[in-house]
C-alpha positions as CSV (number, residue, x, y, z in Angstrom):
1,X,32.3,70.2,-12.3
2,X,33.5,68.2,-9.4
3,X,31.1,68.1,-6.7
4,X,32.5,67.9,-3.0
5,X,30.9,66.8,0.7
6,X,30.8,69.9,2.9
7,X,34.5,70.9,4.1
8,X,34.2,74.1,5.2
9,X,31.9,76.8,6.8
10,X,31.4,78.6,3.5
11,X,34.5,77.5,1.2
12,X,33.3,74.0,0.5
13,X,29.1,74.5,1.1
14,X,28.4,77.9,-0.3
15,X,31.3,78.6,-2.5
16,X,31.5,75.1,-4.1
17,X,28.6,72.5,-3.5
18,X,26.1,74.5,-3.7
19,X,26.9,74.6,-7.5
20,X,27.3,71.2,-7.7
21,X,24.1,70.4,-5.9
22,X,22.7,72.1,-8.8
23,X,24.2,70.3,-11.4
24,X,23.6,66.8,-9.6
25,X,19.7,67.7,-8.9
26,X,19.3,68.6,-12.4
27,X,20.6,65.6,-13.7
28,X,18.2,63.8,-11.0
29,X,15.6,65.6,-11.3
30,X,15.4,66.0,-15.6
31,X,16.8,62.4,-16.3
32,X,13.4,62.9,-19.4
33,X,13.9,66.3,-20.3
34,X,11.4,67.0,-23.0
35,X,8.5,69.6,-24.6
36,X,6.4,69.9,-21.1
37,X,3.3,68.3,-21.6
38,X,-0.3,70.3,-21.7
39,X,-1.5,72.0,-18.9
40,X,-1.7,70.4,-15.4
41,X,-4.6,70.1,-13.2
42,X,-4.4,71.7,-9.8
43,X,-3.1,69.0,-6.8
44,X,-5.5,68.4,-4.4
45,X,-4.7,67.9,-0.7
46,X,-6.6,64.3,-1.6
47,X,-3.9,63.5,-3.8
48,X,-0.8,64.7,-1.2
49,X,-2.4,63.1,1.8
50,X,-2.9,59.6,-0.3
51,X,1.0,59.7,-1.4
52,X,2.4,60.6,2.3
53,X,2.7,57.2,3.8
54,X,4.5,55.5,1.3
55,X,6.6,59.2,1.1
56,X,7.3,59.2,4.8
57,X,8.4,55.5,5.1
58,X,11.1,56.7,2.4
59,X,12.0,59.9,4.5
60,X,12.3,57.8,7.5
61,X,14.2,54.8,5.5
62,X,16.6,57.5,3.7
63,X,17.1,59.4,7.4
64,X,18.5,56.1,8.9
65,X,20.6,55.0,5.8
66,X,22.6,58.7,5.3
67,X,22.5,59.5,9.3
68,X,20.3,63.0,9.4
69,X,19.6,63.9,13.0
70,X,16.4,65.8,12.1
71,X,14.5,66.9,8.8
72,X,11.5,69.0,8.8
73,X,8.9,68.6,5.6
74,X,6.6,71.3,4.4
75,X,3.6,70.2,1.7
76,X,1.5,73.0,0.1
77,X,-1.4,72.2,-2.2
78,X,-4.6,73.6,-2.2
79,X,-3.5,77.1,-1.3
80,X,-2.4,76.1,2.1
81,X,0.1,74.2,3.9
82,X,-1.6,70.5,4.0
83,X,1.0,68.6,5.4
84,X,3.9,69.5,8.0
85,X,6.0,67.4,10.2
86,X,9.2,67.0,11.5
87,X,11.3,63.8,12.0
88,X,13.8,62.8,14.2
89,X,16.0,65.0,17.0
90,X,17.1,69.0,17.2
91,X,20.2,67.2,18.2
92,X,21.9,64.2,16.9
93,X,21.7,62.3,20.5
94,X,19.5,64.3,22.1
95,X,16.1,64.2,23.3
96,X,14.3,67.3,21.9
97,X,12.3,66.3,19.0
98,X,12.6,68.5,15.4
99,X,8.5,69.8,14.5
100,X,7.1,72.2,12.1
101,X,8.7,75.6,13.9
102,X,12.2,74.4,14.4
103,X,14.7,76.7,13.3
104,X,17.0,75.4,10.6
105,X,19.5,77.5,8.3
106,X,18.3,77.1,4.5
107,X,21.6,78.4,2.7
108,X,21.1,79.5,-0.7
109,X,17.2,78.7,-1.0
110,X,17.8,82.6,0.9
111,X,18.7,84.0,-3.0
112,X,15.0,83.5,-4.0
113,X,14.2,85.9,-1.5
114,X,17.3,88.0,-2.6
115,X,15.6,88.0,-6.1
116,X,11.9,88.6,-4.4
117,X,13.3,91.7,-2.9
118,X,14.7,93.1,-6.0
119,X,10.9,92.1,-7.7
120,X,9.3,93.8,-4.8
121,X,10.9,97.4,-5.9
122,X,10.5,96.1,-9.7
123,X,6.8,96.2,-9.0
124,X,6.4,99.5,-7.3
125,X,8.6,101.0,-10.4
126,X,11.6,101.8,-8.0
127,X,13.9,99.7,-10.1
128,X,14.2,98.1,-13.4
129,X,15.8,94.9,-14.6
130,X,17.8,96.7,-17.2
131,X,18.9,99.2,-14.9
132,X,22.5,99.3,-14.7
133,X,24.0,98.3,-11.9
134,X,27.1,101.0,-11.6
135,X,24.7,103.8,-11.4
136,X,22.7,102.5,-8.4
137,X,26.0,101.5,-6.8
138,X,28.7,103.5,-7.7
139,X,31.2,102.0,-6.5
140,X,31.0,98.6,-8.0
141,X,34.2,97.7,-10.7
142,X,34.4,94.0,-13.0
143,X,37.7,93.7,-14.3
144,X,36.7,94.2,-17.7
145,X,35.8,98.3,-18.1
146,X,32.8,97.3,-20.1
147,X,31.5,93.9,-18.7
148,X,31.0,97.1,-15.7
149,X,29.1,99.3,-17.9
150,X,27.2,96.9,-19.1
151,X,26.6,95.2,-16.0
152,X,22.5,95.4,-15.5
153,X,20.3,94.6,-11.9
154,X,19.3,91.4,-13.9
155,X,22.9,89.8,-14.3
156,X,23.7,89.9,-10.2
157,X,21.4,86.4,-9.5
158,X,21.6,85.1,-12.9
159,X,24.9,83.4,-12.3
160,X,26.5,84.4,-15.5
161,X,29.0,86.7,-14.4
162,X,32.0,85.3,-16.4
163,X,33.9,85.0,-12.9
164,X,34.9,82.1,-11.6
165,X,32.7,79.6,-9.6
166,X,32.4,80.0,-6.0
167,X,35.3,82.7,-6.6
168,X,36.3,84.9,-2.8
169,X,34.1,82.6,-0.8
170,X,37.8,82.2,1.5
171,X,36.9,85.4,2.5
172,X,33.8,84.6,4.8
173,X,35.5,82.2,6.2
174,X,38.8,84.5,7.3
175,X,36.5,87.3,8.5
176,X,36.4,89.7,5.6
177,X,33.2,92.1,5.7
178,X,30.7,92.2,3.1
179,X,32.2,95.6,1.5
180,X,36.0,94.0,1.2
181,X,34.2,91.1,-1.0
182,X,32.7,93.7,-2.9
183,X,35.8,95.7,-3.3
184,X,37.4,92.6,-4.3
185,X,35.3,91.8,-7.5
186,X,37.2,94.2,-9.8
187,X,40.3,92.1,-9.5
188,X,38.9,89.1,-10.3
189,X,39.8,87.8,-13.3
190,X,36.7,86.1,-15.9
191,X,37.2,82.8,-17.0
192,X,34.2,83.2,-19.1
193,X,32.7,85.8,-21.2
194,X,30.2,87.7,-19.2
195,X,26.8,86.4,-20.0
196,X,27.1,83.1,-21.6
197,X,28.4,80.7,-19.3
198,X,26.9,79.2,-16.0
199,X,29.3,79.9,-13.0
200,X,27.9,79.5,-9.5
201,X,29.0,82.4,-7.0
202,X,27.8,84.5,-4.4
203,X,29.5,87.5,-3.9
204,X,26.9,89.5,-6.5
205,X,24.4,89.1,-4.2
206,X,26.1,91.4,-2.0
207,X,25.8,94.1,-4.7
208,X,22.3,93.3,-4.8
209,X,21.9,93.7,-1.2
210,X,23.2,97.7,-1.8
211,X,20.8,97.9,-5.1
212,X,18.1,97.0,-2.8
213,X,19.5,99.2,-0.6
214,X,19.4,102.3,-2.5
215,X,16.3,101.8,-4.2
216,X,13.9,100.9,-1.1
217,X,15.9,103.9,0.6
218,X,16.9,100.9,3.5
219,X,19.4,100.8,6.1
220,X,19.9,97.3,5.3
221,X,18.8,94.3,3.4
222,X,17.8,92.4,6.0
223,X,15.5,95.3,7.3
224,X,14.3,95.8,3.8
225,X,13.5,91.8,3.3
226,X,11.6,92.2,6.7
227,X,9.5,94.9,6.5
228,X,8.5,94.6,2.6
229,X,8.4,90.8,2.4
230,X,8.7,88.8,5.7
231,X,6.4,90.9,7.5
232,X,3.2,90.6,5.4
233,X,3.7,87.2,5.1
234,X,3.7,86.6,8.8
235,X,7.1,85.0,8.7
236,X,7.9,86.2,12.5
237,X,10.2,83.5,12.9
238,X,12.4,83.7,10.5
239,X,15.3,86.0,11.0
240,X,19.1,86.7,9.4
241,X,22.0,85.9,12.5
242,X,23.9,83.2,14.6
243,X,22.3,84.9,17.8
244,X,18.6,84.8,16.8
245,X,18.8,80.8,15.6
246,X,21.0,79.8,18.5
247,X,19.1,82.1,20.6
248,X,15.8,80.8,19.7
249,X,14.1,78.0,21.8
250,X,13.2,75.3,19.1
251,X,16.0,75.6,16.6
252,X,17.9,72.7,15.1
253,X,22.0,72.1,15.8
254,X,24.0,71.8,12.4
255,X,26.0,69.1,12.0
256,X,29.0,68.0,9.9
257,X,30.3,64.9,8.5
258,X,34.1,65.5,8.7
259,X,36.4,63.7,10.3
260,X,34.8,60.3,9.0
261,X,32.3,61.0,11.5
262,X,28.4,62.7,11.8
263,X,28.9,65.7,14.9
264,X,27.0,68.9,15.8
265,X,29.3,72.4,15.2
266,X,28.4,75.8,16.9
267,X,26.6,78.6,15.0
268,X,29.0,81.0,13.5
269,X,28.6,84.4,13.0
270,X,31.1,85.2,10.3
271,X,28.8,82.4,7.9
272,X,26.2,85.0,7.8
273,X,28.2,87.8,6.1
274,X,27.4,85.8,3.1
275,X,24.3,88.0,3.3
276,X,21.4,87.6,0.5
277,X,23.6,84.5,-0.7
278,X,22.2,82.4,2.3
279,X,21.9,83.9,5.9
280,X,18.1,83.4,6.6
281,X,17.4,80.8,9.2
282,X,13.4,79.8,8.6
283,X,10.9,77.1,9.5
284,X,8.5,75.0,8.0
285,X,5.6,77.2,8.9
286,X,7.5,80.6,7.9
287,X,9.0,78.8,4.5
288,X,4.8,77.4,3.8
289,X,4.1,81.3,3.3
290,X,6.6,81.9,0.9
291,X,6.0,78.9,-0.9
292,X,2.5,80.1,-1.4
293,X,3.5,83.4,-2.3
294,X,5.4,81.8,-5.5
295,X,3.2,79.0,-5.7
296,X,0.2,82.2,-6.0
297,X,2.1,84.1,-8.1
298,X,2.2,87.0,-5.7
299,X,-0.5,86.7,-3.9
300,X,-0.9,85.8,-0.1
301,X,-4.6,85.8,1.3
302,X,-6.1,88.1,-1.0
303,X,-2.7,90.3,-0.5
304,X,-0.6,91.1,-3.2
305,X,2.9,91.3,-1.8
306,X,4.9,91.4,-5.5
307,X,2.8,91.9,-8.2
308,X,2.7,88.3,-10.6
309,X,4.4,90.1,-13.8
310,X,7.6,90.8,-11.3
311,X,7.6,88.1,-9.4
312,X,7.2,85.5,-11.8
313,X,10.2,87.3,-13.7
314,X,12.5,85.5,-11.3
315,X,11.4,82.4,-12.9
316,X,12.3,83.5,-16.5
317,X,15.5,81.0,-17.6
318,X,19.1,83.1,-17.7
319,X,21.7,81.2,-18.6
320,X,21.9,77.3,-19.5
321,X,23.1,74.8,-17.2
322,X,22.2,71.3,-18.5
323,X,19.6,70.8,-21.2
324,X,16.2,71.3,-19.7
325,X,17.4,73.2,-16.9
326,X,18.9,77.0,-16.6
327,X,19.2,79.2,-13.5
328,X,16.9,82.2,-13.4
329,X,16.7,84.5,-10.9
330,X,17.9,83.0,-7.1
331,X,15.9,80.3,-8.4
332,X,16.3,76.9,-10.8
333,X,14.0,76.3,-13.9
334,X,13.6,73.2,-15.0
335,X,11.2,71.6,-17.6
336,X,10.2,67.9,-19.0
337,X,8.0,65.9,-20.0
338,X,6.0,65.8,-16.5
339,X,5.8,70.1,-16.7
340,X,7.8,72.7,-14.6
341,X,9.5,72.4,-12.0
342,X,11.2,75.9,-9.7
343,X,13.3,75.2,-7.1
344,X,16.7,76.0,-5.2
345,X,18.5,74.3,-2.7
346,X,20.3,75.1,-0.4
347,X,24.4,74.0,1.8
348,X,25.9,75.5,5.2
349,X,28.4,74.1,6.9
350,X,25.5,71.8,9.3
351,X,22.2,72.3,7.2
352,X,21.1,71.3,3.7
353,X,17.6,72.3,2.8
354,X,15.5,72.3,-0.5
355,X,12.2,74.3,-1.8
356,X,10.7,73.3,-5.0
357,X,7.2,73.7,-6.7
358,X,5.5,72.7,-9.8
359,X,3.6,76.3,-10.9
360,X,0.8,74.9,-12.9
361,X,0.1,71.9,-10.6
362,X,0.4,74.6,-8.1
363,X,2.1,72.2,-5.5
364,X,5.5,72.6,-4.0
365,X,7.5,71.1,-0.8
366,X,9.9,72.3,1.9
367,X,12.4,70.3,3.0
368,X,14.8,71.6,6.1
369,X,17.9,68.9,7.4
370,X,20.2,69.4,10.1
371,X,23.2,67.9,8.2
372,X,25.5,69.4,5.8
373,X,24.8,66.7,3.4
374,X,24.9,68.1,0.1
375,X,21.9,67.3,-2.0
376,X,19.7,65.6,1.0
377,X,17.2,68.3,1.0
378,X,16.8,67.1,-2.7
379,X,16.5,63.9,-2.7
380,X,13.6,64.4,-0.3
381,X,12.2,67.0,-2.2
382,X,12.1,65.0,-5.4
383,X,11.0,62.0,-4.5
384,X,7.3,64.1,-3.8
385,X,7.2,66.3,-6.5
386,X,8.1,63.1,-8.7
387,X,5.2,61.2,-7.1
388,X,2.7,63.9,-7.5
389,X,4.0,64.9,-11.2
390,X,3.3,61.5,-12.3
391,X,7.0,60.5,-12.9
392,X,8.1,56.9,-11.8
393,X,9.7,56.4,-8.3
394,X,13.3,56.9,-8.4
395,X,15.4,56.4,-5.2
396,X,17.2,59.8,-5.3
397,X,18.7,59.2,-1.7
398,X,20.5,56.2,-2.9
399,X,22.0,57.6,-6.2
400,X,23.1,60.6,-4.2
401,X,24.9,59.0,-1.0
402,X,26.9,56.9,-4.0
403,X,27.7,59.9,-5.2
404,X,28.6,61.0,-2.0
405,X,30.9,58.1,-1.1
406,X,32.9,58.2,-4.7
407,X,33.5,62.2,-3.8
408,X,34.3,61.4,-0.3
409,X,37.0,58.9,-1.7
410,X,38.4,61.0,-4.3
411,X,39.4,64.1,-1.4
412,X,40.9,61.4,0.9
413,X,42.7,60.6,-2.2
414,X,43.8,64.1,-2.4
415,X,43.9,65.3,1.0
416,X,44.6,62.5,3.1
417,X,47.3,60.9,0.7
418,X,50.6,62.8,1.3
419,X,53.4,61.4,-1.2
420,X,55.3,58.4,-0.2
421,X,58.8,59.6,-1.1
422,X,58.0,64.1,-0.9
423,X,60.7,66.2,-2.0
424,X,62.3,68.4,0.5
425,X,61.4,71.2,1.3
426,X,63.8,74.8,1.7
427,X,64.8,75.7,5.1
428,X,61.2,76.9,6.6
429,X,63.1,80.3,7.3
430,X,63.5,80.7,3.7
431,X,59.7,81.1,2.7
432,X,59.1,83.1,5.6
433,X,58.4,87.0,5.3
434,X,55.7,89.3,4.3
435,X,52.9,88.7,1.0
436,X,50.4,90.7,-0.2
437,X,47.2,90.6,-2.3
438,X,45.2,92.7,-4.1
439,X,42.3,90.9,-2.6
440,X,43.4,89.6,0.9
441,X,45.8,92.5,1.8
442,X,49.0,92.1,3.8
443,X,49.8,88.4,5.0
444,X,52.7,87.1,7.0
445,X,54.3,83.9,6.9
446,X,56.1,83.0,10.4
447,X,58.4,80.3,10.9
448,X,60.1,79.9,14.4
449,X,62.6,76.7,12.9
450,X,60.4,74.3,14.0
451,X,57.3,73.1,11.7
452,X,54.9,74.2,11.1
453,X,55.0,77.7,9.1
454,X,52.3,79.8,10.8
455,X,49.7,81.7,7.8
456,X,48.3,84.8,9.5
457,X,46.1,86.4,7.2
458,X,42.6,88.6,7.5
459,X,41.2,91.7,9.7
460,X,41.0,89.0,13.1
461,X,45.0,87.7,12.3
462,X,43.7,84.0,11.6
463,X,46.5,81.7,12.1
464,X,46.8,79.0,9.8
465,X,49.1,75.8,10.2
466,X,51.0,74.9,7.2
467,X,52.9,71.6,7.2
468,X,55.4,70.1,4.7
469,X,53.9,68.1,1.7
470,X,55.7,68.0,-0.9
471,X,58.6,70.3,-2.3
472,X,57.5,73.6,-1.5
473,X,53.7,72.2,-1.1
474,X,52.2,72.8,2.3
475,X,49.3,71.2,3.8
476,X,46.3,73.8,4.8
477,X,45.2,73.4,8.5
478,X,42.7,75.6,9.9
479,X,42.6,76.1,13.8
480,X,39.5,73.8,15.2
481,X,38.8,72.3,12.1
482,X,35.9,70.0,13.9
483,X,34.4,72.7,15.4
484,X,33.9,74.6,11.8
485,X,33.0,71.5,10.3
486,X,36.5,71.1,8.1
487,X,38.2,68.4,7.2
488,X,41.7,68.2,7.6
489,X,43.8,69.5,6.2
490,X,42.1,71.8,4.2
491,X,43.7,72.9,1.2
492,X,47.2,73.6,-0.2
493,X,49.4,76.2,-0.3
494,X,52.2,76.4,-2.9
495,X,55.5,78.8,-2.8
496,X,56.9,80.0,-6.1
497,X,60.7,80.8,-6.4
498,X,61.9,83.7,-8.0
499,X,64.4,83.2,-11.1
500,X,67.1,85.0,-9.3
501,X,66.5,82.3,-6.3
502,X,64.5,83.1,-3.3
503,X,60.4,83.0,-2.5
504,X,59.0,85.7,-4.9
505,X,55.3,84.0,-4.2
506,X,52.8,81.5,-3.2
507,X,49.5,80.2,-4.2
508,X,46.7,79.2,-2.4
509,X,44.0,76.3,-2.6
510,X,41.1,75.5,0.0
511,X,40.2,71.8,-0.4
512,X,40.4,70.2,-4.0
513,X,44.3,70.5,-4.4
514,X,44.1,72.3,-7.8
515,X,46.6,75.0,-7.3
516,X,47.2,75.7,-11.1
517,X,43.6,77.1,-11.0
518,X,43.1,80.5,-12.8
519,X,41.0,81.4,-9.5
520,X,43.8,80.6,-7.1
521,X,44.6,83.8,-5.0
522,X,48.3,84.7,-5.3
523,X,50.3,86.3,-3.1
524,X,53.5,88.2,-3.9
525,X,56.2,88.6,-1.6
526,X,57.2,92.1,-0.4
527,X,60.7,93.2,-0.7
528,X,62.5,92.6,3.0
């Protein structure tokens, strides 16, 4: 699985590197997979506060080397938060200086809580992991008849869906509410069997949002995840839109790399439509408690808030990613010869966090950035948990911003590189009418003689430029590409002819250039 630098709001963070952050930190992180070794002892905050210097030079050292405006770093050991601090600016340029309650979006670390919500109810008997999912939501249609039926509350975070990775994540980005993404699901087609095959998405967690939903008898996930979880853990900062982070007083600016360049981008609301899949915005203060509430197994200050045999359920291993590492339940588990390690990261299109924890040395980290740096939060993250799990020093940062250039040069390859010698194109009048989509809806394609064709597609009529690449290839360009954080262009788009002559269809691609994918939305033209 290709892994990519963030490209987009949602399409390229959220639908695609998240997955690949995965994949990459696994590889990182279990380079010695093996039988975990006996029983840890406890880490003391003797132990954290003797590794921090040598661990804060590298924070500082990796900061400066991959450009991060601002990185926040929570420490929990001893049943408390030991060590918090924050590095660097709110702002890349500014003066305002990034501490311990600066607001950050954490992306996908938000599906741990997706699954602690679903444990919540699990606990008070409201719900069941083997419940199934159609009769809580009766709405909800898979393709496949019986990969519905079968469907249970278990398989919506386990990332084993059969479906395609990162599959209707274009639909955040176009404006598309969270029901049309659900409605979409049933004409999705698998590219796996369901259940045995790791394929990173997030559109289930929107289905898990309405199981919630029903069972806790909520208006809402968010006010569910608030009253039943955020609440007794005193995490009063932490909140679920674009106008409580930007809102808020001490929160941190996203920033993107694209354009060859590091630059802040504006909150959008549309990113948080992705719902349980990522839309918190936390702290390092808020994110401690929750830390200690998996790192306790439950338990918060002599409250239970999930009872240990349900929370600890999100741990249990679901489907196989590498060897020594599967994905559980909104969460990663990963074994080796140190112990244990649980842990998600997280990709917007400006932040890239990371929580991990070791359960039986009962220490874990936070780690919040203000750059959409895929795998930043990770290297960070790793580089402690490696020091306190006794594994030797290895300089994560560097191995990833390698990786990072190589993947950088292999999309300028595809996206910057337009043919030398392209074949022409038809008259731009010709592939210009009407398209439709069983999961978009109705699309026109404009063209007013001149280049370029004019996309407008989704409920707010987003215009997309689309300019001559090859044959009937046209380059992707979203309006204020910058401002989303988007390279450009974007993607592809690819018009099919008809045997009879004439556009019968086109094809479409957001950022990789693989428009022969079996997950490529098509769109087939209406009759004039």
């Amino acid at each position: 699985m290709r892994a990519s630098r963030p490209a987009a709001l949602f399409i390229a963070t959220m639908r695609r590197t998240t997955a690949a952050l995965i994949l990459a930190a696994l590889a990182f992180v279990l380079h010695a997979a093996a039988a975990p070794r006996p029983q840890a002892a406890e880490t003391s905050q003797a132990e954290v506060e003797a590794a921090l210097p040598a661990f804060e030079s590298y924070v500082e050292a990796f900061m400066a080397q991959a450009g991060i405006p601002g990185v926040a770093i929570g420490i929990v050991a001893d049943d408390r938060l030991v060590h918090a601090r924050g590095f660097g600016q709110r702002q890349l340029g500014g003066s305002a200086a990034v501490d311990p309650e600066t607001l950050f979006q954490i992306g996908s670390i938000t599906k741990s809580f997706a699954a602690g919500t679903e444990a919540w109810l699990v606990d008070r008997g409201r719900l069941a992991w083997d419940d199934r999912v159609v009769d809580l939501v009766p709405g909800f249609r898979m393709m496949d008849p019986w990969v519905t039926a079968e469907f249970r509350v278990i398989d919506l975070l386990a990332q084993r869906s059969g479906m395609p990775p990162y599959v209707l994540g274009e639909m955040v980005v176009l404006g598309y509410d969270r029901q049309a993404m659900i409605d979409a699901i049933r004409h999705v087609a698998p590219v796996s069997s369901f259940r045995t095959t790791f394929g990173y998405q997030n559109v289930l967690h929107l289905v898990a949002e309405q199981v919630v939903m029903k069972a806790g008898d909520a208006a809402s996930w968010e006010s569910f995840l608030r009253d039943r979880i955020l609440s007794p853990l005193g995490m009063t900062a932490t909140s679920n839109t674009a106008a409580a982070i930007s809102g808020a007083a001490n929160h941190a600016v996203g920033h993107s790399r694209s354009g060859g360049a590091i630059h802040p981008i504006p909150f959008d609301e549309d990113f948080y439509n992705v719902g349980a899949a990522g839309n918190i915005n936390s702290n390092i203060v808020d994110m401690a408690q929750w830390l200690r509430l998996q790192i306790n197994r439950g338990t918060v200050d002599g409250t239970t808030v999930i009872g240990e045999a349900a929370l600890t359920h999100t741990w249990l291993p679901q489907v196989a990613v590498v060897q020594g590492g599967s994905y559980a339940s909104g969460l990663v588990a990963g074994s080796d010869a140190a112990g244990r390690v649980i842990w998600h990261n997280g990709g917007t299109n400006g932040f890239a966090s990371f929580l991990g924890f070791d359960p039986d040395r009962k220490v874990g980290i936070v780690v919040l950035t203000n750059l959409a740096l895929p795998g930043a939060g990770d290297a960070i993250g790793n580089r402690f948990l490696d020091a306190m799990r006794g594994r030797p020093a290895v300089d994560h940062g560097a191995l990833l911003l390698q990786a990072a250039a190589a993947r950088d040069a292999a999309e300028r390859e595809v996206l910057q590189s337009p043919p030398a010698n392209p074949r022409p194109a038809l008259p731009l009048a010709a592939y210009a009418g009407l398209y439709d989509s069983p999961i978009f809806g109705r699309v026109a394609v404009d063209a007013d003689g001149s280049a370029p064709l004019l996309l407008t597609v989704g409920p707010r009529n987003t215009q997309i430029a689309l300019t001559h690449w090859d044959g009937d290839i046209f380059a992707v360009h979203f309006p204020d590409p910058a401002a989303r954080g988007m390279e450009d262009p974007m993607g592809f788009l690819q018009f099919e002819p008809g045997i009879q002559g004439g556009i019968r269809s086109f094809v479409l691609d957001f950022d990789t250039g693989a428009l022969d994918g079996p997950d490529r939305p098509r769109f087939r033209r209406l009759a004039d």
